[in-house]
HTML snippet that shows the backbone in 3Dmol.js (N, CA, C, O; Angstrom):
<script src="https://3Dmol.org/build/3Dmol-min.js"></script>
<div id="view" style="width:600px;height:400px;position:relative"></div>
<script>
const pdb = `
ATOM      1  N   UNK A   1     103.082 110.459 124.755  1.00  0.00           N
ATOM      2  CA  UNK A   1     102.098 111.370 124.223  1.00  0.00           C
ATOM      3  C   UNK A   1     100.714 110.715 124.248  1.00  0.00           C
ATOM      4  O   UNK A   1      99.979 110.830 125.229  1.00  0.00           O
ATOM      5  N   UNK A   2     100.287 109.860 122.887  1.00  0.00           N
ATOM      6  CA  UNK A   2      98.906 109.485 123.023  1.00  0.00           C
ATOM      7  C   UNK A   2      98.961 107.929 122.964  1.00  0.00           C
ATOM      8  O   UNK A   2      99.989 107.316 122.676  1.00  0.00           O
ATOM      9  N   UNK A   3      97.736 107.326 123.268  1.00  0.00           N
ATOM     10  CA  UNK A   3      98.035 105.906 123.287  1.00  0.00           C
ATOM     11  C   UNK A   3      98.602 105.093 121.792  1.00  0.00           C
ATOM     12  O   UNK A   3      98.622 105.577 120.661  1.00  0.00           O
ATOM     13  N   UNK A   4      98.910 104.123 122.098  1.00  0.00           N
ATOM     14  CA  UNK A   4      99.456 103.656 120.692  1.00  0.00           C
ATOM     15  C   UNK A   4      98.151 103.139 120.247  1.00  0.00           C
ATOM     16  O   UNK A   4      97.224 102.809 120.986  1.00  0.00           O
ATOM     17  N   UNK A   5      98.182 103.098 118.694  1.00  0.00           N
ATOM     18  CA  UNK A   5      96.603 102.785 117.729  1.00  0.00           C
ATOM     19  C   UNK A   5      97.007 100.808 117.577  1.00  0.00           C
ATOM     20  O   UNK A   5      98.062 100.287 117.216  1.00  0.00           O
ATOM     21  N   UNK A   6      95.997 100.293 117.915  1.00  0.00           N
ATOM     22  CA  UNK A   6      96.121  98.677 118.099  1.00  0.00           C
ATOM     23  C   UNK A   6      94.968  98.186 117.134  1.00  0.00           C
ATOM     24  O   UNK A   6      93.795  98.391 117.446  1.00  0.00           O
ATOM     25  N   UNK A   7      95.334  97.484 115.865  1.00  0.00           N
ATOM     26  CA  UNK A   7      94.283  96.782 115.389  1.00  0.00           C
ATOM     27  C   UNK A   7      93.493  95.666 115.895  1.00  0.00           C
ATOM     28  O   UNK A   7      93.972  94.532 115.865  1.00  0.00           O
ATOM     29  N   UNK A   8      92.137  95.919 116.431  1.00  0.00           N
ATOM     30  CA  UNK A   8      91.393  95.232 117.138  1.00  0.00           C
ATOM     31  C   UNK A   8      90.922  93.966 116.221  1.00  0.00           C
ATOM     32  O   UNK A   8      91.038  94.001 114.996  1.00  0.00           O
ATOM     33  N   UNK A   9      90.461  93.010 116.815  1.00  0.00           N
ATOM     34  CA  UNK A   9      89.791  91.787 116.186  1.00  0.00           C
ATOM     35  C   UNK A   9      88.468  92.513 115.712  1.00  0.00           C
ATOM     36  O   UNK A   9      87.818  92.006 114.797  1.00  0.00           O
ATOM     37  N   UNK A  10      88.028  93.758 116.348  1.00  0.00           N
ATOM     38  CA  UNK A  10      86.770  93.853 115.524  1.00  0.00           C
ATOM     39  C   UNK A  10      86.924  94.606 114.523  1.00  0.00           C
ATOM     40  O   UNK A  10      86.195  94.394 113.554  1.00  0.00           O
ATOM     41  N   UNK A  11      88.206  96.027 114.438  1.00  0.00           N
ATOM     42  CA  UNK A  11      88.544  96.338 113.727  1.00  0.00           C
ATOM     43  C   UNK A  11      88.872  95.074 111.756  1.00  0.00           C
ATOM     44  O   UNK A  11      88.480  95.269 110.605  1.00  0.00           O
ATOM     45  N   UNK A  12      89.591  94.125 112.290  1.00  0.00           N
ATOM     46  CA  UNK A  12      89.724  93.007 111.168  1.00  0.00           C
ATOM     47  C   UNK A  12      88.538  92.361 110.845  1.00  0.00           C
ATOM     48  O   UNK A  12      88.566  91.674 109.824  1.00  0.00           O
ATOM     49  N   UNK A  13      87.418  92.424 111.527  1.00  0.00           N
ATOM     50  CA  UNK A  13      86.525  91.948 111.490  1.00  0.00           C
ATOM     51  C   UNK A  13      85.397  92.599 110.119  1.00  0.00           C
ATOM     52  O   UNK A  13      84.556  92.187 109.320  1.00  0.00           O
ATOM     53  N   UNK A  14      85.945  93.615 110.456  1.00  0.00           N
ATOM     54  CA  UNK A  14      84.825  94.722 109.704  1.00  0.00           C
ATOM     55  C   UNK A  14      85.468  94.801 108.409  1.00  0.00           C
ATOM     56  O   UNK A  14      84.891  94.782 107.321  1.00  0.00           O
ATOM     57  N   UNK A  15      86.835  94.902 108.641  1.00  0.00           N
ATOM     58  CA  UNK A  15      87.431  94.659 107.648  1.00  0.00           C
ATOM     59  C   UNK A  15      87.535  93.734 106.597  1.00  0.00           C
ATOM     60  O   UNK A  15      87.436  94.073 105.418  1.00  0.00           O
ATOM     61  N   UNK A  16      87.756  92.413 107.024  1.00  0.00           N
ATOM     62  CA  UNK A  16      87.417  91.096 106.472  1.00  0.00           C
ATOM     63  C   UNK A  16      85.536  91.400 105.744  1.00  0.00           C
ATOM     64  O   UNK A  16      85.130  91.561 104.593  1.00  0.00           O
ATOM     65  N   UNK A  17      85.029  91.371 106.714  1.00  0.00           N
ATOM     66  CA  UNK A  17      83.701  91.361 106.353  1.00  0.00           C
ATOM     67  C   UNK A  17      83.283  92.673 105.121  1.00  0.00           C
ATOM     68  O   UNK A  17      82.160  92.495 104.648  1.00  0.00           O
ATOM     69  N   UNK A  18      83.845  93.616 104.703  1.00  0.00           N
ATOM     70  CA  UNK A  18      83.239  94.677 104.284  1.00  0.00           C
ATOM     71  C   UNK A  18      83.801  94.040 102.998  1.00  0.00           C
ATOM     72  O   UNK A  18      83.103  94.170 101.992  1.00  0.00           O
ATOM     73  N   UNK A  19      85.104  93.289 102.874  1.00  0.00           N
ATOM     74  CA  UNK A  19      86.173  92.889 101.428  1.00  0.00           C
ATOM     75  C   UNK A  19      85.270  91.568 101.133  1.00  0.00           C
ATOM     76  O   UNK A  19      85.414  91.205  99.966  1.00  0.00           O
ATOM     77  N   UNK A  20      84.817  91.155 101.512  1.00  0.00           N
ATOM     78  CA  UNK A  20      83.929  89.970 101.071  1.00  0.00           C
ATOM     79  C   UNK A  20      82.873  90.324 100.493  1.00  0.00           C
ATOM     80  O   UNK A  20      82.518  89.745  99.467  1.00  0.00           O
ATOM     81  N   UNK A  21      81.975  91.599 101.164  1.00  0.00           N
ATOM     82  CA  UNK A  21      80.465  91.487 100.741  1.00  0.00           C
ATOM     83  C   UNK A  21      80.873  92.582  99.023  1.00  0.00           C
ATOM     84  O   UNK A  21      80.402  92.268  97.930  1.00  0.00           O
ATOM     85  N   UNK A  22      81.598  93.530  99.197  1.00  0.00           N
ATOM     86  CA  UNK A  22      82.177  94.053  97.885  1.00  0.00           C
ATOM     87  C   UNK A  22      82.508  93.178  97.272  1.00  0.00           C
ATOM     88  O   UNK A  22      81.806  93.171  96.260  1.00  0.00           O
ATOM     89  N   UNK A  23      83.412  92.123  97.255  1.00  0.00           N
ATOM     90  CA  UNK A  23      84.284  90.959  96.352  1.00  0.00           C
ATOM     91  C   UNK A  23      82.701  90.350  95.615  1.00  0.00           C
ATOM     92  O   UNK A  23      82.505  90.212  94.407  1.00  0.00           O
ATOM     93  N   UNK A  24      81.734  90.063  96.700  1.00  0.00           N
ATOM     94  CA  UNK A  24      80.257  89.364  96.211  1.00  0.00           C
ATOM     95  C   UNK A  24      80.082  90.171  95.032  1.00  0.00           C
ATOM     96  O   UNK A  24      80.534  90.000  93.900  1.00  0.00           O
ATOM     97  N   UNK A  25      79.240  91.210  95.563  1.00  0.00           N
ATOM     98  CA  UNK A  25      79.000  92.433  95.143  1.00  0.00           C
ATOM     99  C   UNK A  25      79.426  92.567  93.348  1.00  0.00           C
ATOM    100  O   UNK A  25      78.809  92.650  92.286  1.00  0.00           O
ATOM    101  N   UNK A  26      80.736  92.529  93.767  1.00  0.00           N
ATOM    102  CA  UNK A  26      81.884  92.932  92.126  1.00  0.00           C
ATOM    103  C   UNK A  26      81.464  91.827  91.386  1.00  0.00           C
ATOM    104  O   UNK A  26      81.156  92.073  90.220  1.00  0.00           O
ATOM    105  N   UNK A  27      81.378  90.729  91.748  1.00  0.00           N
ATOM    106  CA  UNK A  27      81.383  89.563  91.064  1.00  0.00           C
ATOM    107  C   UNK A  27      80.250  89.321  90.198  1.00  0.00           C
ATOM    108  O   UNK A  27      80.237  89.035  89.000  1.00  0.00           O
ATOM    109  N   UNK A  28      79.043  89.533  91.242  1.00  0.00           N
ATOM    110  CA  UNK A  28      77.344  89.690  90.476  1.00  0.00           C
ATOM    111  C   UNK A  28      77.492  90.705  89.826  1.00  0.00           C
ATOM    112  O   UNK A  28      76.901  90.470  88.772  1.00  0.00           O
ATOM    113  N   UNK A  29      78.071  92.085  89.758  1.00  0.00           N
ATOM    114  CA  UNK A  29      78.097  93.388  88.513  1.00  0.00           C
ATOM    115  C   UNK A  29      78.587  93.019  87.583  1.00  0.00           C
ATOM    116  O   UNK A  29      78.109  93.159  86.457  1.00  0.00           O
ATOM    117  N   UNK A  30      80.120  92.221  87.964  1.00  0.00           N
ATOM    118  CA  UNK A  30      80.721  91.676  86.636  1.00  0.00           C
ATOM    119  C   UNK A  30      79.915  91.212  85.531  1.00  0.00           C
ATOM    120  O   UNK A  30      79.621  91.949  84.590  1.00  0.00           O
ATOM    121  N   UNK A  31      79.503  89.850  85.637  1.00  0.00           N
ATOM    122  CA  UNK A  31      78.620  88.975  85.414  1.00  0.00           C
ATOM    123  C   UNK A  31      77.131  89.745  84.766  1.00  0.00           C
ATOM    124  O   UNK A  31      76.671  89.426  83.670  1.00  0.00           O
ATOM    125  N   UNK A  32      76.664  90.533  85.442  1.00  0.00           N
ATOM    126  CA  UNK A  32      75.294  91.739  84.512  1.00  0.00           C
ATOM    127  C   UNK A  32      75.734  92.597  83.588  1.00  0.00           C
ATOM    128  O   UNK A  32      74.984  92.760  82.625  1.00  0.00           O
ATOM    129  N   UNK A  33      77.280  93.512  83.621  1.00  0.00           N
ATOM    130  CA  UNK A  33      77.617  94.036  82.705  1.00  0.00           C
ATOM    131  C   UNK A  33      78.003  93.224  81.813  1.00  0.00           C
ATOM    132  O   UNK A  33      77.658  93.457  80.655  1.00  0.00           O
ATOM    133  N   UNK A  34      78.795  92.093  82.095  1.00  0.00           N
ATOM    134  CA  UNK A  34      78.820  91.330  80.476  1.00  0.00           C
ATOM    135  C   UNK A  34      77.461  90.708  80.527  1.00  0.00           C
ATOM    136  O   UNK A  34      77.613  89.498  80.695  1.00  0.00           O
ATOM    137  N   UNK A  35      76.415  90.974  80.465  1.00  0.00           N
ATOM    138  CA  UNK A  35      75.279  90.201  79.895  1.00  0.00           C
ATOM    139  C   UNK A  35      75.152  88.602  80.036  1.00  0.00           C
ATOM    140  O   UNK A  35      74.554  87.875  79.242  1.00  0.00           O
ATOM    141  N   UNK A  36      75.754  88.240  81.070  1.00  0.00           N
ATOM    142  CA  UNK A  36      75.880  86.748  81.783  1.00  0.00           C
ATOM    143  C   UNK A  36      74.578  86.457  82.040  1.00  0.00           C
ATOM    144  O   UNK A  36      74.057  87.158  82.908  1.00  0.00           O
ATOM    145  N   UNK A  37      73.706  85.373  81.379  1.00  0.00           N
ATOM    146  CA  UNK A  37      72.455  84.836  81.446  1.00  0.00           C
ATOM    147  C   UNK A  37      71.862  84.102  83.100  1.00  0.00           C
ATOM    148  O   UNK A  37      70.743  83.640  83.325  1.00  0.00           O
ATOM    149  N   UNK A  38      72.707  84.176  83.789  1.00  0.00           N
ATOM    150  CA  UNK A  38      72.370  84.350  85.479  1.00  0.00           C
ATOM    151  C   UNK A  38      73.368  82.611  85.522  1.00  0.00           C
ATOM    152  O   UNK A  38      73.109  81.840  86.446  1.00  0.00           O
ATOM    153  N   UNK A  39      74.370  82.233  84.517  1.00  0.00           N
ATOM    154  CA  UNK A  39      74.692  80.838  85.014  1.00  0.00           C
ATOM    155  C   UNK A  39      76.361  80.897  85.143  1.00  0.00           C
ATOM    156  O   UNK A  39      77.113  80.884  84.168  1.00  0.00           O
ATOM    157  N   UNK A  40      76.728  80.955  86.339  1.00  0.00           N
ATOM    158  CA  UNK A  40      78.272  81.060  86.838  1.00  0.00           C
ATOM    159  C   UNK A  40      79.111  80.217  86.267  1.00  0.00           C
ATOM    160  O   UNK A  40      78.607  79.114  86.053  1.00  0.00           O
ATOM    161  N   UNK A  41      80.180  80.337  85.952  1.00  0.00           N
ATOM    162  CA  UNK A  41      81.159  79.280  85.438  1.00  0.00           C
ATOM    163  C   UNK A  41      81.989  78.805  86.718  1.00  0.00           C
ATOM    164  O   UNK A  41      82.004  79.441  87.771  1.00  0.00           O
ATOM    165  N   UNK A  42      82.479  77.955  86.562  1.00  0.00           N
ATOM    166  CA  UNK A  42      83.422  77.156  87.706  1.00  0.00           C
ATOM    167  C   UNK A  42      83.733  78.145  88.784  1.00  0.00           C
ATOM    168  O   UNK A  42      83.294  78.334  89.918  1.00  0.00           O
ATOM    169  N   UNK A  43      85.204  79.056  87.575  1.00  0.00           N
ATOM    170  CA  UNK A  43      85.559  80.120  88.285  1.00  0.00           C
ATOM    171  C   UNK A  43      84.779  81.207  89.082  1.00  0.00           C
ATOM    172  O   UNK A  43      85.494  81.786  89.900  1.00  0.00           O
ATOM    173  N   UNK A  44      83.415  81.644  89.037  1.00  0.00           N
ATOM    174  CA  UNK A  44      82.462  82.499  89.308  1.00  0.00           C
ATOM    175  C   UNK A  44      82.331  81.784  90.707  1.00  0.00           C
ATOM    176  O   UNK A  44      82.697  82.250  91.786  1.00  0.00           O
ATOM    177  N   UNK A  45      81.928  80.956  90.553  1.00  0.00           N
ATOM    178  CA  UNK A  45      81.202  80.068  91.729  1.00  0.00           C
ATOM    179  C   UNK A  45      82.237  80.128  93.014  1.00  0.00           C
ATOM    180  O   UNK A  45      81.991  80.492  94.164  1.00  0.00           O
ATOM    181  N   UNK A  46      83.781  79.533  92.301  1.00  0.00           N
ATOM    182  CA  UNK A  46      84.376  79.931  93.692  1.00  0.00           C
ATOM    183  C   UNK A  46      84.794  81.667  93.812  1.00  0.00           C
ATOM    184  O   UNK A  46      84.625  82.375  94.805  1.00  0.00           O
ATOM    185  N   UNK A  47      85.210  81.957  92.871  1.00  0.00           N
ATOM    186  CA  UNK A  47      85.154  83.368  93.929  1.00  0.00           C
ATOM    187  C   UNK A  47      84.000  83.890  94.667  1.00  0.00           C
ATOM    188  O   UNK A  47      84.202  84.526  95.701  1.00  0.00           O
ATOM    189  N   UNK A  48      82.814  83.687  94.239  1.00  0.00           N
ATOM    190  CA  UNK A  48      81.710  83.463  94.964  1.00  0.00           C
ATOM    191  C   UNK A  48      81.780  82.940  96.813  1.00  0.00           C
ATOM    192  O   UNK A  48      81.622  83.617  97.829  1.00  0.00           O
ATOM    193  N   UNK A  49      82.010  81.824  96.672  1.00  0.00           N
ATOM    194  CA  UNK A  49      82.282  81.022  97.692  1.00  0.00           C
ATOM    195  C   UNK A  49      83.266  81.478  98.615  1.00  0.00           C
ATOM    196  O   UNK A  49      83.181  81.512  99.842  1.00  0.00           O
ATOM    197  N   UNK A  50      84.374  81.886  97.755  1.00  0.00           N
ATOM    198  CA  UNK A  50      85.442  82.524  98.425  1.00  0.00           C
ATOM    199  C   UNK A  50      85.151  83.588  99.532  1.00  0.00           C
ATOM    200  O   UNK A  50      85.468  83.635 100.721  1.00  0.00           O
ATOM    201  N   UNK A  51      84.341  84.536  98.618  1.00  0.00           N
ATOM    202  CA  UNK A  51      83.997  86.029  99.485  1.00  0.00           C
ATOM    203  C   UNK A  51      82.915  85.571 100.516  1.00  0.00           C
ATOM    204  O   UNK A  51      83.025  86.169 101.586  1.00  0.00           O
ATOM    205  N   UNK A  52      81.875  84.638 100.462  1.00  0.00           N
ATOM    206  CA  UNK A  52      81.303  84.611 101.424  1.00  0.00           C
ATOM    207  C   UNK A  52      81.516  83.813 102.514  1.00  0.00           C
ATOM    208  O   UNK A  52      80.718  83.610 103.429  1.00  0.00           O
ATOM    209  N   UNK A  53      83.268  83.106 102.311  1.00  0.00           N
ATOM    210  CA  UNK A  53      83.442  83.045 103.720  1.00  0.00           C
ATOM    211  C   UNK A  53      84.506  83.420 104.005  1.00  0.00           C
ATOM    212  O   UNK A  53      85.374  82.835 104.653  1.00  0.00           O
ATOM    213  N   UNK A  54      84.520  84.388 103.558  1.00  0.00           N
ATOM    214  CA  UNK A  54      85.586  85.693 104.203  1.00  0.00           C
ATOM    215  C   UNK A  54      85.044  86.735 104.871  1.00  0.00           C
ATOM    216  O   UNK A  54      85.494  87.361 105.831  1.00  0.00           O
ATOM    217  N   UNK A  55      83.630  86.909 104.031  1.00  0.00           N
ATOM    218  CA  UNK A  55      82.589  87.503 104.740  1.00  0.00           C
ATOM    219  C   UNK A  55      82.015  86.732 106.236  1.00  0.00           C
ATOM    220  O   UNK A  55      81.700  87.425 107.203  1.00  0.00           O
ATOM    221  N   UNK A  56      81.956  85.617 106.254  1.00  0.00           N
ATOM    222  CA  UNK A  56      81.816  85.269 107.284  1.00  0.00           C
ATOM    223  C   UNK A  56      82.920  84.852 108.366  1.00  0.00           C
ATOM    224  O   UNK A  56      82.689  84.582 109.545  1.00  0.00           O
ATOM    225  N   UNK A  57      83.905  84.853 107.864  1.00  0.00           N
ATOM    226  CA  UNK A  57      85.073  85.018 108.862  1.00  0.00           C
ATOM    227  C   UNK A  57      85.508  86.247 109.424  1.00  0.00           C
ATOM    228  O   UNK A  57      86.217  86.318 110.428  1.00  0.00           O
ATOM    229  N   UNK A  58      84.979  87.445 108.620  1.00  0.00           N
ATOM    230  CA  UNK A  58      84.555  88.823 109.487  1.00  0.00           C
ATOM    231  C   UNK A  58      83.684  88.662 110.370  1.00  0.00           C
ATOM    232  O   UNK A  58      83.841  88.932 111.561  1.00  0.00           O
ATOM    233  N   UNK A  59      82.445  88.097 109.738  1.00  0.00           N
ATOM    234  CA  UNK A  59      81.709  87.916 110.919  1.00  0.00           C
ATOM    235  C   UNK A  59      81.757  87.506 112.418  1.00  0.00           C
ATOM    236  O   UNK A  59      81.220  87.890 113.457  1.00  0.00           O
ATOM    237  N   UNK A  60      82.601  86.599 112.069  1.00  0.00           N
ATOM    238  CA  UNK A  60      82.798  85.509 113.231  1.00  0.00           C
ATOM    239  C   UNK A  60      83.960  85.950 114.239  1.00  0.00           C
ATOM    240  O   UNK A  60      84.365  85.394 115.260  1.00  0.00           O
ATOM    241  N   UNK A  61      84.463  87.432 113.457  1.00  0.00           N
ATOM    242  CA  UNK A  61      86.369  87.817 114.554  1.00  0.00           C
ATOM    243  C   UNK A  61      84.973  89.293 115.128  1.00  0.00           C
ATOM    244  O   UNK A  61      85.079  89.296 116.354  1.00  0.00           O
ATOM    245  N   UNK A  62      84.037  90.217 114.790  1.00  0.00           N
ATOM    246  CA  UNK A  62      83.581  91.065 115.481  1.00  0.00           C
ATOM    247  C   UNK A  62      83.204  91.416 116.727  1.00  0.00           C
ATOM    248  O   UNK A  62      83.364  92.456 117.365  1.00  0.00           O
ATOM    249  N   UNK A  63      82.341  89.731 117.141  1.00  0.00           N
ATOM    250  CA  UNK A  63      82.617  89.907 118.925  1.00  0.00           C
ATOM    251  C   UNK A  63      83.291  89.757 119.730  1.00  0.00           C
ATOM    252  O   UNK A  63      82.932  89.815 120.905  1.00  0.00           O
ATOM    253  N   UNK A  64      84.565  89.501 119.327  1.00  0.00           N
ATOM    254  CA  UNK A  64      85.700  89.072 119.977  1.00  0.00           C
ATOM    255  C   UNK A  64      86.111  91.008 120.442  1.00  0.00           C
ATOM    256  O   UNK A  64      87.037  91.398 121.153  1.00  0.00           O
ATOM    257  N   UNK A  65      85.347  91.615 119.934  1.00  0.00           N
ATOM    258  CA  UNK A  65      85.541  93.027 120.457  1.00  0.00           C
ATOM    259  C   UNK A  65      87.156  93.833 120.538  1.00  0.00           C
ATOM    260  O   UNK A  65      87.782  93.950 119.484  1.00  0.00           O
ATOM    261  N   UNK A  66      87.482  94.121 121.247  1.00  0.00           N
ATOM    262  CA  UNK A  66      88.972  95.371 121.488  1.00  0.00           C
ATOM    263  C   UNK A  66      89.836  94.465 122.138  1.00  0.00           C
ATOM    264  O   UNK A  66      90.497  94.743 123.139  1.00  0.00           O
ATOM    265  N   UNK A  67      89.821  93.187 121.458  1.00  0.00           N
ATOM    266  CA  UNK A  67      91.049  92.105 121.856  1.00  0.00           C
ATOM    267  C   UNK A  67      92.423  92.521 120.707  1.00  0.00           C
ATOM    268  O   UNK A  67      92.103  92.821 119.557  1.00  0.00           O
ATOM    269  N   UNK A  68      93.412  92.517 120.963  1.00  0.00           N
ATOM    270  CA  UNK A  68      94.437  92.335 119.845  1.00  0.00           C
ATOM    271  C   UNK A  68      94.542  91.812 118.905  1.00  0.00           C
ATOM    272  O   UNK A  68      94.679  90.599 119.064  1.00  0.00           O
ATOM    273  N   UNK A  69      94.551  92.296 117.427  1.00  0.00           N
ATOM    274  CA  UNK A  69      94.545  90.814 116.303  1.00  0.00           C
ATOM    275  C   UNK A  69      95.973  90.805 116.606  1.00  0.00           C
ATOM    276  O   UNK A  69      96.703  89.946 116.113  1.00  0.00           O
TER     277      UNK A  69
END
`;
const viewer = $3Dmol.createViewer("view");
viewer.addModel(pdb, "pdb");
viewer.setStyle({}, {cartoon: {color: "spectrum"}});
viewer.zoomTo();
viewer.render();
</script>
């Protein structure tokens, strides 16, 4: 019938990358709704860290274009 649907590296890419910059994102809202004076605790910092290089490991699978993940 129709072709089979193949998750692309850029497809994961966008993917990876979109769950990181939200994960950022959540983390700095967190942190303003509780009235957090702008200074991260341990834990803050790495999930911090975490998402932005997950975010950048999206980055880095996007030009790999309509290859197979």
């Amino acid at each position: 019938m129709g072709r089979d649907w193949i998750i692309t590296k850029r497809h994961l890419g966008i993917v990876l990358f979109l769950t990181g910059a939200v994960g950022f994102g959540g983390v700095l809202l967190l942190d303003l709704l509780r009235g957090g004076a702008g200074d991260f605790g341990p834990t803050q910092r790495l999930a911090l860290v975490g998402c932005v290089g997950l975010a950048l490991l999206g980055l880095s699978l996007i030009p790999y274009g309509n290859r197979p993940a």
